[in-house]
N, C-alpha and C positions, 0 to 999 in steps of 0.2 A: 862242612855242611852238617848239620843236626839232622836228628834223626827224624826228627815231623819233616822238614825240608825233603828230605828223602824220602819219607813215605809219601812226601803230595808229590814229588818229583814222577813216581812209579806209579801213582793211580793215571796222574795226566800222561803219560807215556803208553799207560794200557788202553787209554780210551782212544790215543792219538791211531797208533800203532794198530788198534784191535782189528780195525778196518781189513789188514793186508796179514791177518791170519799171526801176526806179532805178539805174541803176550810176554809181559814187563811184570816182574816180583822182584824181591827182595826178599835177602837173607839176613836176619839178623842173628851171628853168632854170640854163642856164650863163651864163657871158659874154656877155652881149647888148649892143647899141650902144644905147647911150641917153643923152640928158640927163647923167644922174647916173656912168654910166661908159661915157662914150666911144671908141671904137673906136681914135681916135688920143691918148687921154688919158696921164698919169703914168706908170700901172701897166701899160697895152696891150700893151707888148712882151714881158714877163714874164707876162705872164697869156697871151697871144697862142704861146708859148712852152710851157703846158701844155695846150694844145688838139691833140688829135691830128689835126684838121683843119687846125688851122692858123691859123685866123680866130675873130674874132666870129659870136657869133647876132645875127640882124636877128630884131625883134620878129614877125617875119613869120613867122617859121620856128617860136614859139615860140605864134602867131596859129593855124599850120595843126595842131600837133597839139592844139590844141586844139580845130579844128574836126571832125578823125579821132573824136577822141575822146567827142563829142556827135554824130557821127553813126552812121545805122544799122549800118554796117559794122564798127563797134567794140563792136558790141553781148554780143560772150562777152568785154567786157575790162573788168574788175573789182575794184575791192580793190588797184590796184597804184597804184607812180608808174614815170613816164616821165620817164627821163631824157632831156633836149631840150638837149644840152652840147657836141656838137661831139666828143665823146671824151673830154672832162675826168676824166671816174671810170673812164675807159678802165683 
């Protein structure tokens, strides 16, 4: 699925859902350390290079807005994605 698909996917789920107190987002991560790409891997420096931060995501950071996200205080936020990328689509 692309990524427009899954943003229309999430608006129509928050509109569907909003009724019964449901709200629908999306996370769009960046560069995160992991297994499959590693923080000090092939690509890391070049990738590391369009981060406006500068670094990698730790799954941690990608952990918390997801728990903003599911909690009460996120509650008027709906129908969107969150970019969680360090600056990458800066």
């Amino acid at each position: 699925m692309t990524k427009s698909a899954l943003n229309a996917l999430t608006r129509g789920l928050a509109r569907d859902l909003g009724p019964r107190g449901i709200t629908v987002n999306l996370v769009h991560p960046g560069p995160t350390n992991s297994d499959m790409n590693p923080e000090d891997g092939e690509q890391a420096e070049a990738q590391r290079q369009m981060i406006a931060v500068g670094h990698y995501g730790q799954p941690e950071d990608i952990a918390s807005a997801v728990t903003f996200l599911a909690s009460p205080a996120a509650g008027q936020i709906s129908g969107t994605g969150l970019d969680v990328d360090g600056g990458l689509n800066a």
